[in-house]
DRENMAR-967615 format. One record per residue (C-alpha): residue number from 1; x, y negated, z; residue in three letters. Coordinates in Angstrom, 1 decimal, decimal comma. Layout:
{rec NUM; {X; Y; Z}; 'ala'}
...
REM end
This chain:
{rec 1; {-34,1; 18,7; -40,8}; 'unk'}
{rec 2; {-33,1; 19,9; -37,5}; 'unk'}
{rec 3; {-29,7; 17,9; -38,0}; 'unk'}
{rec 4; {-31,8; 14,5; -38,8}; 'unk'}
{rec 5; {-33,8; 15,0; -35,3}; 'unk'}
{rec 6; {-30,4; 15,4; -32,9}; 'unk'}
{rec 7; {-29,1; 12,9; -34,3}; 'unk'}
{rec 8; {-32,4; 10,4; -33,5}; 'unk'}
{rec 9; {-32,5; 9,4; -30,0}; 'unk'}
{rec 10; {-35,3; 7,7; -27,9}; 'unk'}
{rec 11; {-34,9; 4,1; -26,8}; 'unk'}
{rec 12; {-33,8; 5,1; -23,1}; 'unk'}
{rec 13; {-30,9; 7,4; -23,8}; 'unk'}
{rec 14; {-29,4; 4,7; -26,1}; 'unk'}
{rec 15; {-29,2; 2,5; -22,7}; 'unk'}
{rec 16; {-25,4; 2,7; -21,2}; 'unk'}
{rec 17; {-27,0; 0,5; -18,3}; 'unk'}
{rec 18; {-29,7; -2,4; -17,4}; 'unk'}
{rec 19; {-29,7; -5,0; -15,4}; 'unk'}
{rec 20; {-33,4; -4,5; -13,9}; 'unk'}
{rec 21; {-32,9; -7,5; -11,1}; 'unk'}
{rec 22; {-31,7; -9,9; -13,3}; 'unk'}
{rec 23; {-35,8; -10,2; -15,0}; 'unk'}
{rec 24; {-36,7; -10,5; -11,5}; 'unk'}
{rec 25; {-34,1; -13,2; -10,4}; 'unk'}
{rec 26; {-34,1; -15,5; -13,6}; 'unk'}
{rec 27; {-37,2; -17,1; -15,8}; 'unk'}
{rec 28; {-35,4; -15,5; -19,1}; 'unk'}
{rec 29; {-36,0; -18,0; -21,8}; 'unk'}
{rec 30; {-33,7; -16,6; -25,2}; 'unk'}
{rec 31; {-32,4; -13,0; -25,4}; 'unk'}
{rec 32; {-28,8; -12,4; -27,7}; 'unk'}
{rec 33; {-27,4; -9,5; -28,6}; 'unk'}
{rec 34; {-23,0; -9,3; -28,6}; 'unk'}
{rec 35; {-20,7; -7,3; -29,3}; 'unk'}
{rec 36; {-18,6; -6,2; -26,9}; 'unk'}
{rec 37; {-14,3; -5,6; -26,6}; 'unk'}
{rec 38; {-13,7; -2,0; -24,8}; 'unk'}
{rec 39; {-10,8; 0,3; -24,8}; 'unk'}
{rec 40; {-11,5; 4,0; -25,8}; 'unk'}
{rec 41; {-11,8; 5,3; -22,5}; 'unk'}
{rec 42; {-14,3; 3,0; -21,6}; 'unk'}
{rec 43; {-16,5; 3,5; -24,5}; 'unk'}
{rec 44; {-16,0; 7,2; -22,8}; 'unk'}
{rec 45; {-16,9; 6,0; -19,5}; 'unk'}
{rec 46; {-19,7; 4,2; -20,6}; 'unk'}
{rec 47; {-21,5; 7,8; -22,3}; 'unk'}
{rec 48; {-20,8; 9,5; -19,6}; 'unk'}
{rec 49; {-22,9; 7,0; -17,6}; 'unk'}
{rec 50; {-22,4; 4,6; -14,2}; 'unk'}
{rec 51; {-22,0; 1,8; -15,5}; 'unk'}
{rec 52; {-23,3; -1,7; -13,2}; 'unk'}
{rec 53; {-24,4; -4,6; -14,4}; 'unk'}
{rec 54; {-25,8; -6,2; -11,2}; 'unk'}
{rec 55; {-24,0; -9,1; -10,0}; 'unk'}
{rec 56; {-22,3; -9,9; -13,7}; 'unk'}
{rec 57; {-22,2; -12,5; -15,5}; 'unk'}
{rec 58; {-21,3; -14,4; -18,4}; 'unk'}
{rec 59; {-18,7; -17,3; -18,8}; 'unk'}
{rec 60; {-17,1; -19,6; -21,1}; 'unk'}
{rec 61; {-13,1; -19,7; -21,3}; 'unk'}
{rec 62; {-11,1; -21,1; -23,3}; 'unk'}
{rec 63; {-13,9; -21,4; -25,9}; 'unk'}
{rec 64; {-14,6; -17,8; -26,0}; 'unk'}
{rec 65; {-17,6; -16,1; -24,0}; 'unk'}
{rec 66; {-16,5; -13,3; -21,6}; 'unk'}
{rec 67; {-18,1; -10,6; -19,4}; 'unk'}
{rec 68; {-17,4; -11,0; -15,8}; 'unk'}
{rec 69; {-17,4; -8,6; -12,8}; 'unk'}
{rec 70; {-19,7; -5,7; -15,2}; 'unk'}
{rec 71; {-18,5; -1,9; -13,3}; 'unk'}
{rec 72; {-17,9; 0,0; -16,2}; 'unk'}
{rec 73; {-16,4; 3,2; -15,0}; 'unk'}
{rec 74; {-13,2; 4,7; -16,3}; 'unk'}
{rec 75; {-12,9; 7,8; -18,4}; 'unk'}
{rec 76; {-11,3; 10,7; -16,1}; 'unk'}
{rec 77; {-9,6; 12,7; -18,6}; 'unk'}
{rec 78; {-8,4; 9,4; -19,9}; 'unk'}
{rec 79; {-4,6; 8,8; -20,5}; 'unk'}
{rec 80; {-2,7; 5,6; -19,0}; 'unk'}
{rec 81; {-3,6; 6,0; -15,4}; 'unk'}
{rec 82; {-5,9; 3,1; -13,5}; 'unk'}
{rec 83; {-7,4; 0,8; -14,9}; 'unk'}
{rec 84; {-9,5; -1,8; -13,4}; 'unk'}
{rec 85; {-13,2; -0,9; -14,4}; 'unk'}
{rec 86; {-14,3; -4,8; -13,3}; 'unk'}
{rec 87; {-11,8; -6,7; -15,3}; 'unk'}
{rec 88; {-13,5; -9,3; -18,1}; 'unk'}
{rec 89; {-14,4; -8,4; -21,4}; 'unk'}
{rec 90; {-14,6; -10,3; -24,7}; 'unk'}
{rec 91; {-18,2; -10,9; -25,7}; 'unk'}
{rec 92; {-18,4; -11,0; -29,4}; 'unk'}
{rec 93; {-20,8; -13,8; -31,5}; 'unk'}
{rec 94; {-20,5; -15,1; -34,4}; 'unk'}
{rec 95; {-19,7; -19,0; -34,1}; 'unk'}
{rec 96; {-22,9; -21,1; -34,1}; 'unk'}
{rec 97; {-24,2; -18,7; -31,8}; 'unk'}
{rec 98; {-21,4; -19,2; -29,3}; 'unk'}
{rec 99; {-21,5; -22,5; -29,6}; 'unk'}
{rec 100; {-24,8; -22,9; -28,9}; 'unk'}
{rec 101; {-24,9; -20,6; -26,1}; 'unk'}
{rec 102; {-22,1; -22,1; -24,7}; 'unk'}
{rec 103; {-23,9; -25,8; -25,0}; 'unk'}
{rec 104; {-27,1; -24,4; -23,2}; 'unk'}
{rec 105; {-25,0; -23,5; -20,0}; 'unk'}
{rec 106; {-22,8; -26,2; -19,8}; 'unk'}
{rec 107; {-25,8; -29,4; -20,2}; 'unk'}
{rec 108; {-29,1; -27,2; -19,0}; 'unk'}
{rec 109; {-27,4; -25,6; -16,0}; 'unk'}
{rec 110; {-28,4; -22,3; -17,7}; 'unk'}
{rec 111; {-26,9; -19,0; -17,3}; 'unk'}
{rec 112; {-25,6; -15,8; -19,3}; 'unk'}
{rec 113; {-27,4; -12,8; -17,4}; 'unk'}
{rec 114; {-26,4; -9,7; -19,2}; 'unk'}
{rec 115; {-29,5; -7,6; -19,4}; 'unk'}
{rec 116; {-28,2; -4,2; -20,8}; 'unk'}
{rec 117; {-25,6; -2,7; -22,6}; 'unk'}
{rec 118; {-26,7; -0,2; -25,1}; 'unk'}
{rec 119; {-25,2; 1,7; -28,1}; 'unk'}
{rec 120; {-26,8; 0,6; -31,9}; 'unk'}
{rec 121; {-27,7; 3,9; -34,4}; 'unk'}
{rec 122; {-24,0; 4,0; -35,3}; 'unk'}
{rec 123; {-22,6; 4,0; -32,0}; 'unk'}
{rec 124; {-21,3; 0,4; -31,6}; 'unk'}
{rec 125; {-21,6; -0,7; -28,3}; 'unk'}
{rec 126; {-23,7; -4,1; -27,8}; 'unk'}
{rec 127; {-24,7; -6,1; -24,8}; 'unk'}
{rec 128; {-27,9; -7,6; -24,4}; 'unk'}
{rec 129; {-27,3; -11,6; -23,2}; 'unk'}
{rec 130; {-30,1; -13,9; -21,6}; 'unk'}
{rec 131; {-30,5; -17,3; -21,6}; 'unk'}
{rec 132; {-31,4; -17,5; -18,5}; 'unk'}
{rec 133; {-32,9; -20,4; -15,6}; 'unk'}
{rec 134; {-32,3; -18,7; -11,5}; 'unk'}
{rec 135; {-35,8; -18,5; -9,9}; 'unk'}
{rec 136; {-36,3; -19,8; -6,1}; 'unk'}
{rec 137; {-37,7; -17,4; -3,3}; 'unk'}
{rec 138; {-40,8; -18,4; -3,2}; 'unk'}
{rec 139; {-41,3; -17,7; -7,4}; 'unk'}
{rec 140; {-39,8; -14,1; -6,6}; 'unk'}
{rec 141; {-42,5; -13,4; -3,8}; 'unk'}
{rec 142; {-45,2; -14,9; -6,4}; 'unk'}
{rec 143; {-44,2; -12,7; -9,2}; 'unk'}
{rec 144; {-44,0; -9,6; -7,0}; 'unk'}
{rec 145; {-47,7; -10,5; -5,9}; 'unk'}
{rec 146; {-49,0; -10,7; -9,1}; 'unk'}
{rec 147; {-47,2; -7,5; -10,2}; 'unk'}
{rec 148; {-49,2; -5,7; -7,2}; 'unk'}
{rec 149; {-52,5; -7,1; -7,9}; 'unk'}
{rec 150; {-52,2; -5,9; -11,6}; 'unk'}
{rec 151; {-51,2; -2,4; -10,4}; 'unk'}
{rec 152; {-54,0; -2,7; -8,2}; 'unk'}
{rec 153; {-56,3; -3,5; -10,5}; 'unk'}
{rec 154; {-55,5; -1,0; -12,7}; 'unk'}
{rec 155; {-56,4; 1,7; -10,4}; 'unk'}
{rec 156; {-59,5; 0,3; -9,6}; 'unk'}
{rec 157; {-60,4; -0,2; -13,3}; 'unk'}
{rec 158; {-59,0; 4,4; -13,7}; 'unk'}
{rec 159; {-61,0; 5,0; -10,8}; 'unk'}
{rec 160; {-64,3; 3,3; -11,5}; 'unk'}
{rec 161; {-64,0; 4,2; -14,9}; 'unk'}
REM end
């Protein structure tokens, strides 16, 4: 029994790394999950942790969907020397998806915003991809006040009780 407990993990400590701006800088309309191409030493550097996905990107090449500019960090005890930890990965998807995905940006002006990149129960690295439409800066300053007025308001609801 104690085995079966180690070996379930919470939600959070699944998370390699989120992109927390990109819910705040896009009106997310469709979320897909990929797979993802990584050496061995970056699945490493990915446990260990520091991985950034702000400022990255999906894009279409050559009919395949790849992960641009993502800071995964490299493995130090890692063989082969350097390796560049913000070169592009493969995105994996099966076809219709891909296609599809790939249709939305190229007609709708849409985006690929990569949300998170998280490990499944079996240890399978997977990135989280959202369809997504760039807000203007007035919608960001509406959001944020909004956001305030419901924290506000939920301390005035504690308090009075």
């Amino acid at each position: 029994m104690a085995r079966r407990a180690k070996r379930l993990r919470s939600a959070q400590d699944r998370f390699a790394a989120q992109n927390r701006k990109a819910r705040r800088d896009y009106f997310i309309e469709d979320t897909i999950e990929a797979g993802l191409v990584l050496s061995g030493a970056e699945v490493k550097g990915l446990r260990s942790g520091g991985a950034n996905l702000n400022d990255s990107y999906a894009r279409e090449q050559g009919g395949e969907l790849w992960l641009m500019n993502a800071h995964i960090p490299p493995y130090k005890y890692a063989p082969g020397g350097d390796q560049d930890s913000r070169r592009r990965r493969k995105l994996l998807l099966h076809r219709r998806e891909l296609n599809r995905l790939i249709g939305a940006i190229q007609r709708e002006g849409m985006t690929a915003v990569p949300l998170s990149i998280y490990f499944t129960d079996r240890g399978i690295a997977k990135v989280e991809l959202g369809l997504a439409k760039g807000r203007r800066k007035f919608e960001k300053r509406e959001l944020e006040k909004q956001r305030d007025w419901q924290r506000q308001k939920g301390r005035l609801m504690r308090e009075k009780g």
